[in-house]
C-alpha positions as CSV (number, residue, x, y, z in Angstrom):
1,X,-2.8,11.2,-11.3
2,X,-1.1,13.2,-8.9
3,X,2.2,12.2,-6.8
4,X,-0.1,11.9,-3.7
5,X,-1.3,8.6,-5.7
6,X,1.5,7.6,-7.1
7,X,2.8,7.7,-3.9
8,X,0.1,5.5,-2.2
9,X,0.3,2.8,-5.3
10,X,4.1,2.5,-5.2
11,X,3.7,1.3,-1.6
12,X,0.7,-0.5,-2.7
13,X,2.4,-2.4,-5.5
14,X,5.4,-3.0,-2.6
15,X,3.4,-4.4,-0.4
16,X,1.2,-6.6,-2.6
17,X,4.5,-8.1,-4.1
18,X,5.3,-8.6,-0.5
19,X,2.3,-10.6,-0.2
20,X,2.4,-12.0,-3.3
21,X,5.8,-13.6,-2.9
22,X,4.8,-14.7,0.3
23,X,1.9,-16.4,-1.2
24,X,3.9,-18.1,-3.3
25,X,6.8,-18.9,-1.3
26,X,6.6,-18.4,2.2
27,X,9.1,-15.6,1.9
28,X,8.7,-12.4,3.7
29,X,10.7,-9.5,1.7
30,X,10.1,-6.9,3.7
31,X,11.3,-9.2,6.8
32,X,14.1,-10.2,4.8
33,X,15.4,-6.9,4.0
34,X,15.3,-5.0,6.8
35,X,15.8,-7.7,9.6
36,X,13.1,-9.8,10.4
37,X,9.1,-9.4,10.4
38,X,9.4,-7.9,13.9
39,X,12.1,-5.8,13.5
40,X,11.1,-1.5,13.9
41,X,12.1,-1.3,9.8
42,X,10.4,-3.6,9.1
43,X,6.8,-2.4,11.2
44,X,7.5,0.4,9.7
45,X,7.2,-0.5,6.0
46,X,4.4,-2.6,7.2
47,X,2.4,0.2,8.8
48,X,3.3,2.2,6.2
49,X,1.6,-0.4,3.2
50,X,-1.4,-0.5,5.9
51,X,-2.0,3.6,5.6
52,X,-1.5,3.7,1.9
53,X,-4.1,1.1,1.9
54,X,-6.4,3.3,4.1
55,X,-5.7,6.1,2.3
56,X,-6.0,4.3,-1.7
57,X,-9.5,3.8,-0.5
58,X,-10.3,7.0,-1.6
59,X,-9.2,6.6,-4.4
60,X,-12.2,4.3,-5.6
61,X,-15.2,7.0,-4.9
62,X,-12.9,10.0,-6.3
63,X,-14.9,11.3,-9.6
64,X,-12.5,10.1,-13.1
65,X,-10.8,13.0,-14.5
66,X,-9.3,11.4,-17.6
67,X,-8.7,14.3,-20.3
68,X,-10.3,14.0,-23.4
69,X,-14.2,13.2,-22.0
């Protein structure tokens, strides 16, 4: 895995702990932290969980290259 993807799942796992505590809870982090759900922070962190999303999608047809096989 290179730090492209590690990249993209870090903001992955953010924002589905985001989600997942809002699930839960009805407790937006990301809103918390930075201001509010409408504030530019925090559209930014949104926007940016929605592009890793877009771009972890490529993630799922790349060919596995696990060493060893």
């Amino acid at each position: 895995m290179n730090i492209y993807h590690k990249i993209i799942l870090a903001i992955l796992i953010v924002g589905g702990l985001n989600w997942g505590i809002y699930g839960l809870f009805t407790f937006d982090c990301v809103g918390w932290l930075f201001g509010g759900s409408t504030s530019l922070l925090s559209r930014i962190v949104f926007v940016l969980v929605g592009a890793a999303a877009v771009l972890g999608i490529t993630g799922l047809f790349a060919a596995d290259r696990t060493k060893g096989e």
